[in-house]
Structure formats: structure tokens, C-alpha cells
C-alpha positions in Angstrom: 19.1 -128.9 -10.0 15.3 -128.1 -11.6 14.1 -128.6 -7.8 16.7 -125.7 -6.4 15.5 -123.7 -9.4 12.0 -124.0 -8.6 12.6 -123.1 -5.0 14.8 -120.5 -5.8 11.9 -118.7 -8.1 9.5 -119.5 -5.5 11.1 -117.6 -3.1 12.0 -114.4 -5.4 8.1 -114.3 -5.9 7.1 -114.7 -1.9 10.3 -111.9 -1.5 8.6 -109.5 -4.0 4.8 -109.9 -3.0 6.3 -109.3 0.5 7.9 -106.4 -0.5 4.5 -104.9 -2.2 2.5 -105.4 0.3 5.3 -103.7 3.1 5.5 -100.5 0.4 2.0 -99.7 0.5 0.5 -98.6 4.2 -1.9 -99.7 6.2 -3.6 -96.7 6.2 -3.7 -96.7 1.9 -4.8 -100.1 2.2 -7.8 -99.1 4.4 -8.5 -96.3 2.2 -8.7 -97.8 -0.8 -10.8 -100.4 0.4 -13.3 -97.5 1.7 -13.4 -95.9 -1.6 -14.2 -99.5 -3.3 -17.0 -99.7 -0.2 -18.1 -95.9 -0.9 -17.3 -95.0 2.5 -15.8 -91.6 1.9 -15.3 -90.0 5.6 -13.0 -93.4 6.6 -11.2 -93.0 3.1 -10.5 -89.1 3.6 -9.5 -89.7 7.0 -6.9 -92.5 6.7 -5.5 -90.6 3.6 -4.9 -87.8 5.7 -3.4 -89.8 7.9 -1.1 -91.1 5.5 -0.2 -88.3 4.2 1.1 -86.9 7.6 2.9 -90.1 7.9 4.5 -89.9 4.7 4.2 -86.7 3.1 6.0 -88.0 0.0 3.1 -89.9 -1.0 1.8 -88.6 -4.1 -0.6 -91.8 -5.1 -2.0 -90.4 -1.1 -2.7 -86.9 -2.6 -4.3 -88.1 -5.8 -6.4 -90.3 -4.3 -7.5 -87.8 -1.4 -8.5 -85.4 -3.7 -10.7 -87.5 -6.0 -12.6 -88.8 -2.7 -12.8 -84.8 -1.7 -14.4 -84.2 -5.1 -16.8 -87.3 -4.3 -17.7 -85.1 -1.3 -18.6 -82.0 -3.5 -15.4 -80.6 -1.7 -14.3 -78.8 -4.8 -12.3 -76.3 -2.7 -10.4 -78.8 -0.9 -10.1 -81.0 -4.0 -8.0 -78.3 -5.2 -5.8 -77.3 -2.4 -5.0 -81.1 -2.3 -4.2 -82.3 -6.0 -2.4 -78.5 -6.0 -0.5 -80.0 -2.8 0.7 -83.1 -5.2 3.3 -81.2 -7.8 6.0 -80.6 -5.4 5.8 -84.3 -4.5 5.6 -86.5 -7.9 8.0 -88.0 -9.4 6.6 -90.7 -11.1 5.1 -89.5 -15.0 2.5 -91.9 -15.1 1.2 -90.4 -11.0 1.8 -86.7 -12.9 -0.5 -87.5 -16.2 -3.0 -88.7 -13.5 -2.5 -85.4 -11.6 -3.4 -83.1 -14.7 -6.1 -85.5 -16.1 -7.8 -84.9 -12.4 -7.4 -80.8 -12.8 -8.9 -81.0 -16.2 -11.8 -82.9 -14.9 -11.9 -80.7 -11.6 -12.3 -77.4 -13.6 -14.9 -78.6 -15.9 -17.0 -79.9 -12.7 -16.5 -77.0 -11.1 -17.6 -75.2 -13.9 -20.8 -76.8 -14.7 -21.7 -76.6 -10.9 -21.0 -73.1 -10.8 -23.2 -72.3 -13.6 -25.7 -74.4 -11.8 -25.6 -72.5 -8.7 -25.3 -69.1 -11.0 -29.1 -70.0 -12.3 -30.2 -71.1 -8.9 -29.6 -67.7 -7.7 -30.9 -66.1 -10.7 -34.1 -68.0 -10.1 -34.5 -67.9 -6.3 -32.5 -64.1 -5.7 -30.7 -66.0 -3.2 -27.4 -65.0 -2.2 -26.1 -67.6 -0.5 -26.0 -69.7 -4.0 -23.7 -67.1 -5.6 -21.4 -67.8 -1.7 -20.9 -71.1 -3.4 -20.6 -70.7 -6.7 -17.8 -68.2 -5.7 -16.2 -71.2 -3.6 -16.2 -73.7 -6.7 -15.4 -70.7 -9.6 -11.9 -70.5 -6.9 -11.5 -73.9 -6.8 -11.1 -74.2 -10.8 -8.6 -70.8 -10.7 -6.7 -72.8 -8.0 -6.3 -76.0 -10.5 -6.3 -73.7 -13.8 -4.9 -70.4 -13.4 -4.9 -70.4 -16.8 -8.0 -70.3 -17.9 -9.6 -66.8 -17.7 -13.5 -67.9 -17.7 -13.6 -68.1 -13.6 -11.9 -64.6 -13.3 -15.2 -62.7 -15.2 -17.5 -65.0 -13.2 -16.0 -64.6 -9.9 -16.4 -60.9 -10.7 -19.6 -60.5 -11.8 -21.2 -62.7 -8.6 -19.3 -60.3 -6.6 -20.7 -57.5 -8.5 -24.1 -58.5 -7.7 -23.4 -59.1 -4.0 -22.7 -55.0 -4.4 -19.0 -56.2 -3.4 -17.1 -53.6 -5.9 -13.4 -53.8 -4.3 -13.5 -57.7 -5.3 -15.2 -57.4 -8.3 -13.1 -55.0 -9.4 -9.8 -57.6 -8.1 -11.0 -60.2 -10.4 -12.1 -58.4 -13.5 -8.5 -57.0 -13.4 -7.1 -60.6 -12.9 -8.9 -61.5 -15.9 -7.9 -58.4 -18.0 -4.4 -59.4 -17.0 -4.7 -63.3 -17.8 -5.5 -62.9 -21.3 -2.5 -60.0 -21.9 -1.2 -62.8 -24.5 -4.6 -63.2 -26.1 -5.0 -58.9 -26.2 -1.5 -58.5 -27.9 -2.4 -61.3 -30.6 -5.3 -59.0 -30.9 -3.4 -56.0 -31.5 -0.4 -57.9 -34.0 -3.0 -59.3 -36.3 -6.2 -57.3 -36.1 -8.1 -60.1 -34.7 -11.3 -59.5 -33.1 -14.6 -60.9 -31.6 -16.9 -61.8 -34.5 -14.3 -61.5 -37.1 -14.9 -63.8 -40.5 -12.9 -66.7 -39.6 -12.1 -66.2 -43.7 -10.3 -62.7 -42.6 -8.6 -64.2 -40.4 -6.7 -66.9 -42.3 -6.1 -64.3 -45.0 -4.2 -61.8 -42.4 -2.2 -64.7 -40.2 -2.0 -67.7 -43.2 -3.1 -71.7 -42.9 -3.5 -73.3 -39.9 -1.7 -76.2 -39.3 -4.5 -77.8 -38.9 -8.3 -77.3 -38.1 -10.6 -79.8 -36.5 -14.5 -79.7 -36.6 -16.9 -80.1 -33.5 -20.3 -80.7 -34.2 -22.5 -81.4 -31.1 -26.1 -81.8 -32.4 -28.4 -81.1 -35.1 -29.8 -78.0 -33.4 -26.4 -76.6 -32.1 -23.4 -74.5 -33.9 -21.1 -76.2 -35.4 -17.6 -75.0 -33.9 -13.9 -75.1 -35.9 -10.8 -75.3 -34.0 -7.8 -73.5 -35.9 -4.4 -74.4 -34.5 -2.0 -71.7 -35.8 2.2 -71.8 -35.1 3.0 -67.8 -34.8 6.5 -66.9 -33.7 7.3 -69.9 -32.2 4.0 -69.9 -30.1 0.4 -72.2 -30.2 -2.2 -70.2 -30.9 -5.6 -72.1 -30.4 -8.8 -69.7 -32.9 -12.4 -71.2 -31.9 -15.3 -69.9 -34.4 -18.9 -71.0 -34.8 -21.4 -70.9 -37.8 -24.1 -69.0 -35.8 -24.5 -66.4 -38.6 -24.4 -68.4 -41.2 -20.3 -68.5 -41.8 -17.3 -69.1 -39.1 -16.9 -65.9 -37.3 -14.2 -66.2 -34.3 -15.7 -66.2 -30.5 -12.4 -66.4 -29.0 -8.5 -67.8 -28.9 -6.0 -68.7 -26.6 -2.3 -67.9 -27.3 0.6 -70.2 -25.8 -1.2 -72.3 -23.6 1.0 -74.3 -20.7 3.2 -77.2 -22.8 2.5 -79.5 -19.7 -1.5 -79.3 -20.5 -2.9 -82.4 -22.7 -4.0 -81.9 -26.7 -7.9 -81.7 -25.7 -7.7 -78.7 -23.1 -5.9 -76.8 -25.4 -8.4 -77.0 -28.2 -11.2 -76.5 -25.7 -13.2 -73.9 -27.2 -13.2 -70.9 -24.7 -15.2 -67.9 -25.3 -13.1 -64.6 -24.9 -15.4 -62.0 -22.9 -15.4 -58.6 -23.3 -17.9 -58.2 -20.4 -14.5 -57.3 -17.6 -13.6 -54.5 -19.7 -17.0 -52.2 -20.2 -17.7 -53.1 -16.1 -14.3 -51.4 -15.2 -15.1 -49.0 -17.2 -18.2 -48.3 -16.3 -16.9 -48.6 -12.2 -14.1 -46.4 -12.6 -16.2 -43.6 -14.7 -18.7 -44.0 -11.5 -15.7 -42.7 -9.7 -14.4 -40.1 -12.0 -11.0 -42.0 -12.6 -11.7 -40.9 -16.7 -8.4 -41.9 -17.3 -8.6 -45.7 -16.5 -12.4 -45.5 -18.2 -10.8 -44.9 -20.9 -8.1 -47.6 -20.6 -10.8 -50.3 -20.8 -12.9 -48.9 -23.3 -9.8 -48.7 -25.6 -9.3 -52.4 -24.6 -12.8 -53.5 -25.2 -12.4 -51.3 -28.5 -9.7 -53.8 -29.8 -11.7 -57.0 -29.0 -15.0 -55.2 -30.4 -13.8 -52.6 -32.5 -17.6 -52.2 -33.8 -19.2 -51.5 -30.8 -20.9 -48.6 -31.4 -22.0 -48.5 -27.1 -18.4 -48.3 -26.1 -17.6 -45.4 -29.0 -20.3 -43.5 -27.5 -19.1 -44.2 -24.2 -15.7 -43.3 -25.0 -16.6 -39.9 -26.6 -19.1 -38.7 -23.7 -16.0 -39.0 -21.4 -14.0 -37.4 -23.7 -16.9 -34.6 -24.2 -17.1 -34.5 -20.0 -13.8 -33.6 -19.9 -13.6 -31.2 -23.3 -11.5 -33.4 -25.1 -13.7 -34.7 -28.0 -10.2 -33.7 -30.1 -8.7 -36.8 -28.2 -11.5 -39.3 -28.8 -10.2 -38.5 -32.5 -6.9 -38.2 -32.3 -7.2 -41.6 -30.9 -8.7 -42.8 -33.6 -6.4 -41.1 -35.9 -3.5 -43.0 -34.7 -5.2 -46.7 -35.0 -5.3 -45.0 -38.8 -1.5 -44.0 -38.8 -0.8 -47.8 -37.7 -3.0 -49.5 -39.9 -4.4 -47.5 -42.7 -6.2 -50.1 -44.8 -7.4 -51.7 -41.3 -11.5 -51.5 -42.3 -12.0 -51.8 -38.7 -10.1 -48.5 -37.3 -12.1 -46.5 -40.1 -14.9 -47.5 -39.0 -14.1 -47.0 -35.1 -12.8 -43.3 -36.5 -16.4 -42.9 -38.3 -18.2 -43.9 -35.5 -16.5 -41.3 -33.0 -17.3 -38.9 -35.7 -20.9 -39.8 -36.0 -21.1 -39.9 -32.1 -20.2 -36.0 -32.5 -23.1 -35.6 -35.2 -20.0 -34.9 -37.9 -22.2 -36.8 -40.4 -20.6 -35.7 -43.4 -16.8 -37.3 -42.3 -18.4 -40.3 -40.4 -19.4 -41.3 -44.5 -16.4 -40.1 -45.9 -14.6 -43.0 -43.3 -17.2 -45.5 -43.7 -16.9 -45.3 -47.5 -13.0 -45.7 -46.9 -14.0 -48.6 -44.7 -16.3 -50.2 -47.5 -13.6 -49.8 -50.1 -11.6 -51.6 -48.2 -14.0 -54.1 -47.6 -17.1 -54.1 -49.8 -19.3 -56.4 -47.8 -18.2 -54.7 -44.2 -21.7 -55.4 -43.1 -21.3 -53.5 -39.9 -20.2 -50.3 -41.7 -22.7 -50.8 -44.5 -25.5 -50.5 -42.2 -24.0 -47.5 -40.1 -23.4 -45.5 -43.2 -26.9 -45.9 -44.0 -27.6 -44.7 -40.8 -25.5 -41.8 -41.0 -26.8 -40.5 -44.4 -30.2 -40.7 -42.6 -29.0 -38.6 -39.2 -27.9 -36.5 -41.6 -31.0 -35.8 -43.6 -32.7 -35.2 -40.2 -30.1 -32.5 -39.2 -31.1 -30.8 -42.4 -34.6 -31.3 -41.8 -34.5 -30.0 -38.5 -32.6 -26.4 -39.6 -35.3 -26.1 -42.8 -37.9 -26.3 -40.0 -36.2 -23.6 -38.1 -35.7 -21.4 -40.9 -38.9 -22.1 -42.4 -37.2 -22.9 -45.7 -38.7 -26.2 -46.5 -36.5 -27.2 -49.6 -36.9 -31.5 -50.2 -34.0 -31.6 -53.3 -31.4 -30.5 -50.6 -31.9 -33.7 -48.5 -33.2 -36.4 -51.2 -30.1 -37.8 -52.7 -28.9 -38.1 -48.8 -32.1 -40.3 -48.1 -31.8 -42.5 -51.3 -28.1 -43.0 -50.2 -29.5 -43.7 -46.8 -32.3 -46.8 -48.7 -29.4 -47.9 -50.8 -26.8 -49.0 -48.1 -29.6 -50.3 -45.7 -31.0 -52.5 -48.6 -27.5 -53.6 -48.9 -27.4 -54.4 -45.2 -30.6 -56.1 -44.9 -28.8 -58.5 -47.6 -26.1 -59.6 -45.5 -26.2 -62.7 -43.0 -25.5 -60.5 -40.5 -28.7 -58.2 -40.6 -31.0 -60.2 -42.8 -33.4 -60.3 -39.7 -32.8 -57.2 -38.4 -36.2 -55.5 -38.1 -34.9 -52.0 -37.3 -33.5 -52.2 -40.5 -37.1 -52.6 -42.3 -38.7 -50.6 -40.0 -36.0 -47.6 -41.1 -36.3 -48.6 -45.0 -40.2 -48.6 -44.4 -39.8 -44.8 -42.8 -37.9 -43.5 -45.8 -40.2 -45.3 -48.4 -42.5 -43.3 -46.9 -40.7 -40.0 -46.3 -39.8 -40.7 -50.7 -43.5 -41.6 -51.1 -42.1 -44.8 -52.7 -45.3 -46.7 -52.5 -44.1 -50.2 -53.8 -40.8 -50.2 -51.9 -42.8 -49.3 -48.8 -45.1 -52.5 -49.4 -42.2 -54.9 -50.3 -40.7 -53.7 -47.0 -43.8 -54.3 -45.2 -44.3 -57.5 -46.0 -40.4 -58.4 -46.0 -41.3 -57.3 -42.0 -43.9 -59.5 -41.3 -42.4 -61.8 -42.9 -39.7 -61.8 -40.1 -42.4 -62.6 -37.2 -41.3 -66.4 -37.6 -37.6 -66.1 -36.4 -37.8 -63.1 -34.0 -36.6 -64.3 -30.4 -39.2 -63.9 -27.5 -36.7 -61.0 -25.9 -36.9 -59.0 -29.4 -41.1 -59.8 -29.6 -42.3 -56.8 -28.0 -39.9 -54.0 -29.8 -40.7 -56.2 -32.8 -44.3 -55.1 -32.5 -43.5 -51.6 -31.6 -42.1 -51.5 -35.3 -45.3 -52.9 -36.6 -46.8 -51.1 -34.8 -45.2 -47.5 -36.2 -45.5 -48.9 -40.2 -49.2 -49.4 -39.8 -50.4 -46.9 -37.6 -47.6 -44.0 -39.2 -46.9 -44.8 -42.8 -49.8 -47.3 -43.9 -52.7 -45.8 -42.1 -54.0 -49.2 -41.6 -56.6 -49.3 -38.1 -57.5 -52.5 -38.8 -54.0 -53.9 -38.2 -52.8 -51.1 -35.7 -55.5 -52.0 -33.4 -54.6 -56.1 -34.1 -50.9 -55.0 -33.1 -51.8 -53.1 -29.7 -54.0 -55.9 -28.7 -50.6 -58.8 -29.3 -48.7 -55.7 -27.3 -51.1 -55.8 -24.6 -51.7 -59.6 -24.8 -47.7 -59.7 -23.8 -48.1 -57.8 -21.2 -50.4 -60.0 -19.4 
């Protein structure tokens, strides 16, 4: 009886390692043995093989696009993995498939970037052909994500290819429609305290906390549950608090926890380029579709205001550049944000007087609205030098017309120079140092002075040379100083060696 038993078990065993070895090929067999031996051409070639033979095979596909990625094929790597959903059954074979497409886009995204800075560095076209080739692999694994779009775009930009730069700036405008009307609903924006936000949209469910290195951002990842949809916030502490860089509304439910917290920077960079192409060809009216859009994701971009209004001037409809603001009003009036894109129109068309009036309404609002603290300064001082410029004309030199204006215009940019934002702004002290001047306020003018040199420590190599230039005007305009006038023109000339 125990020896029948034993033979009986015996043979189920040899029965079922027969069976394994008859389900799997021998052309998988040779291919996996290939990979294990590194030899990638025989692997891709017998996996090919077996996937004509059996089509069905979805372990096949997987494994034929991870030796295709071995070969730098990212293009093909794609197509193949793609080639896998219609085919998988198995769950454990479909985790597998999406883990591979999450690890495909992030290769293909640091070897674009690569290739991106090759070309930058050599001028060399045929490294943006390639980064072109791996940006399309990642759309062709995740549509979803909109960084490749912009990229795709701007590579085909500088290969003077317009048609398909325009095609994939558009593509990207369209793959973040969710993202755009979550901008819209809540009044989110690029830059925004992440503070602001949680006040307008409530607490997150929950919020997880990246920090990288020492010397690097740290980054918070707000998951928020709105109408029945994920919504992802990613902000950083570059200025000193959590202001948002970008969000991504409903992503797929098939895609795994850590892609959907992957912190993605929203661009605005797709909307001023189609802008900018389609005022090149005189289509004002989709301009000004894109600089609307780029208004709601940086609604304190003073460049795409002024943009905005010289189309509107071109075509002699500066009363639509307001009305347009008007009507963000009418949706929103104790949005800080539309007041201030309302004041800046207004400034734009040298109405100095109601660009205050709406930064004021913007600042009561919002006391510490850093952005509109330091462009109401500057509009009390444009308008100090209208008035200056008409007593010059009329030869009626009259200082108590314009001096409150000017204080007005010291106060808000002391308050601006206070905030995070614009505590190293040198254009700041370089414009409190000119009205010091203009006051004959000889202590403010030397606290400002040295609050400007004291900033030569944290100005960025790009900024160095305008950062002198402002030096440069204090000493050689307002302090009468040769000795360090001549030391600043010889660091200018120095950087241009």
C-alpha cells in the first residue's frame, strides 16, 4: 500500500515537471539562457521568434522589451511592452508590465535630458534626433504624463521645425485640461503658498515629505480627494515656505502609489511659445487664447500682461484687455490674484492712479501679497515720473505735487524687500537707493547701500553682471563715490574677460 503510494506521488511529480518543461518553448528557454549569458542579439531574436509562434505569450513580450531597453532600444522597448496589454491575463505578468513602463519613462527621461545637454554643449543636432526618439518612447508608455510633450516641442523648436513644435505644445496644453480646470475651480496657481492652498480646497488626506539631500529642496506631497477625484499638489521650500510647482488631477487608477506622488513640475513654457508663434503669424486671436491660459497658471506674470495688452493695443482693443480682467473680478471678487492681473493691465496702459487703487484692493485682501506689494511700489514711482516728466514740459517744477507719491513709492518697496520673496532682490535696493536720493534722505540712502552690498554673497553668477550695473548707478549717480565707481567698472570689465 505505502509502496503504490510512493509510486503513485512519484509519478504525479515526473507528470508535472514534464508538463513545465513542454509549456515553456524552446525558443523562451534559449532566450532566457541568453539574457542570464548577456547575449542580447540571440535573446531578442528567439523572443521574436516566439512571439510569432505564439503571439499569446505575454511573459515573451515582457521579456523582449526589457532585453530591447538593455540595447538602449527605448523606441522599440516601448512599441513592445505597449504590444503586451491586449495579451495579459495573468495580474502578477500585468504588475510586471506597468513596473517596466514606470522604469521605461524615467530612463528615458534621464537619457533625454542627457542628450538635451549634449546638444546644448556641442550645437549638435543630431543629439536633439535622439532625444526626440527616447522623449516618444516615454509618451508611447505614459501618455499621461505631460513632461515629454513640452520637451518634444521645444527640441523641435530649435531644429526651426514650427509645424511639430507647434503639434506637441498643443498635445501638452491638451493633456493637462484636468490640471487647467483644477486651476480655474480653486484658484490654484504656480508659486502659490501651499498655506493658501489648503485654506481654499481644505486638509489633505494626507501629505508625505521628500527630502533628498542637505543642499536640495525639501518637497511635500499633498494628496487631496475633490469630487470624487485624486488630486496629487507637489510644493518645495525654495523661498523659504511650501509654494506649489505643480499637480496632477485624476491620474490613471491602474498606475502604482509612487508614480502618482511623483512630483511633476507643471510648465507654463507651451503656452507663452504658442503664443508667441501664433502672434508671429497674426492669428491675435489664439495669442490671446494662450496668454489667457498661461495667465491662470501665472496670474502674476507681469511679461504675459504686457504681452496681452500690446496685442490688444495692435488691434485697438486695450477696452478688452480690461474687460477681460473685469470679468475674472465679476467671478471672483476677493480673488487677490485677478486684482492684481486687472492692476497690471492697467499699469501696462500707464493708468497709474487705478493700477494702485486695484493693488490696494489686492493687498486688503491679502496683506503680505508680496507680488503686488512690490508692483504698487512701482507704480506710485511710474507715476511720480509721469508727473515729473509734464513739470519739465511745462517748466513748472513743483516737488510737493509728487512727494507723498514717492514716500508711498519707499514705503511699499521697504515692505517688499521684507518678504522671502524679494529679500534679495537688488532692483529693489537699487530703486529704494534712487528715491533716497531723489528725497535727499541721506541715512536711508546709506542703510540701503550697504543692505546692497551686503547682497553680493548670494547673487547667482547669471544675475552678477546686472548686479554691478546697480552698484554701479548708487556710486557713480547718488553717492558720487570715484573711488568705488572705478573698483565697480574694473569687476564689470574683469567679467567680461
Amino acid at each position: 500500500m505505502k509502496k503504490s503510494f510512493f509510486f503513485y506521488c512519484f509519478f504525479l511529480a515526473f507528470i508535472l515537471l514534464v508538463q513545465s518543461f513542454q509549456c515553456e518553448s524552446p525558443e523562451l528557454t534559449t532566450a532566457k539562457l541568453a539574457i542570464r549569458n548577456k547575449d542580447l542579439d540571440k535573446a531578442e531574436s528567439n523572443l521574436e521568434k516566439e512571439i510569432r509562434n505564439n503571439p499569446a505569450n505575454a511573459e515573451a513580450y515582457i521579456l523582449l522589451a526589457e532585453v530591447k531597453q538593455m540595447k538602449y532600444d527605448y523606441l522599440g522597448a516601448a512599441k513592445t511592452i505597449n504590444s503586451s496589454d491586449s495579451v495579459i491575463k495573468d495580474f502578477r505578468l500585468r504588475i510586471q508590465a506597468e513596473q517596466f513602463k514606470g522604469q521605461l519613462w524615467r530612463l528615458a527621461y534621464n537619457a533625454g535630458i542627457d542628450l538635451f545637454n549634449r546638444f546644448f554643449s556641442s550645437k549638435d543636432t543630431k543629439f536633439l534626433d535622439s532625444a526626440i526618439a527616447i522623449f516618444k518612447a516615454g509618451v508611447l508608455v505614459r501618455p499621461q504624463i505631460y513632461d515629454f510633450y513640452s520637451l518634444i516641442a521645444q527640441a523641435y523648436e530649435i531644429k526651426g521645425d514650427t509645424e511639430n513644435s507647434i503639434k506637441y505644445y498643443e498635445l501638452y496644453t491638451e493633456m493637462i485640461k484636468e490640471e487647467m480646470d483644477f486651476a480655474r475651480s480653486y484658484g490654484v496657481y504656480l508659486k502659490m503658498p501651499r498655506a493658501d492652498l489648503i485654506a481654499k480646497v481644505g486638509k489633505p488626506v494626507y501629505t508625505r515629505g521628500i527630502r533628498f539631500s542637505p543642499d536640495r529642496d525639501s518637497i511635500a506631497i499633498d494628496k487631496f480627494d475633490l469630487n470624487g477625484k485624486e488630486v496629487f499638489v507637489y510644493s518645495s521650500d525654495k523661498v523659504g515656505f511650501f509654494t506649489i510647482f505643480g499637480w496632477r488631477v485624476n491620474p490613471p487608477k491602474h498606475w502604482l502609489n509612487d508614480e502618482k506622488e511623483q512630483p511633476t513640475e507643471l510648465n507654463s513654457t507651451p503656452f507663452g511659445a504658442l503664443a508667441q508663434i501664433y502672434f508671429n503669424r497674426k492669428d491675435y486671436n489664439k495669442s490671446v487664447k494662450y496668454i489667457k491660459d498661461l495667465l491662470i497658471l501665472e496670474p502674476d506674470n507681469a511679461e504675459a500682461n504686457a504681452f496681452l495688452v500690446n496685442i490688444y493695443q495692435l488691434e485697438n482693443k486695450q477696452d478688452e484687455a480690461i474687460q477681460f480682467a473685469k470679468s475674472l473680478i465679476a467671478q471672483d471678487p476677493n480673488n487677490k490674484l485677478y486684482h492684481a492681473i486687472y492692476a497690471d493691465i492697467l499699469m501696462q496702459l500707464g493708468r497709474y492712479d487705478s493700477a494702485i487703487v486695484e493693488y490696494e484692493k489686492a493687498l486688503a485682501i491679502d496683506p503680505k501679497y508680496d507680488i503686488a506689494i512690490r508692483n504698487c511700489a512701482a507704480a506710485y514711482k511710474n507715476k511720480v515720473a509721469l508727473i515729473q516728466k509734464r513739470q519739465v514740459e511745462e517748466n513748472k517744477i513743483n516737488e510737493k505735487e509728487y512727494i507723498g507719491d514717492l514716500e508711498k513709492s519707499a514705503q511699499y518697496f521697504e515692505r517688499a524687500k521684507a518678504t522671502a520673496r524679494f529679500t534679495n532682490d537688488f532692483e529693489i535696493y537699487k530703486e529704494l537707493a534712487e528715491i533716497y536720493f531723489a528725497m535727499n534722505k541721506q541715512d536711508e540712502l546709506k542703510k540701503t547701500v550697504a543692505e546692497l552690498e551686503a547682497l553680493d554673497a548670494v547673487i547667482k553668477d547669471e544675475d552678477r553682471e546686472n548686479y554691478l550695473l546697480a552698484l554701479l548707478k548708487v556710486y557713480s549717480s547718488y553717492l558720487k563715490d570715484e573711488k568705488k565707481t572705478k573698483a565697480i567698472q574694473d569687476k564689470i570689465e574683469s567679467l567680461k574677460k
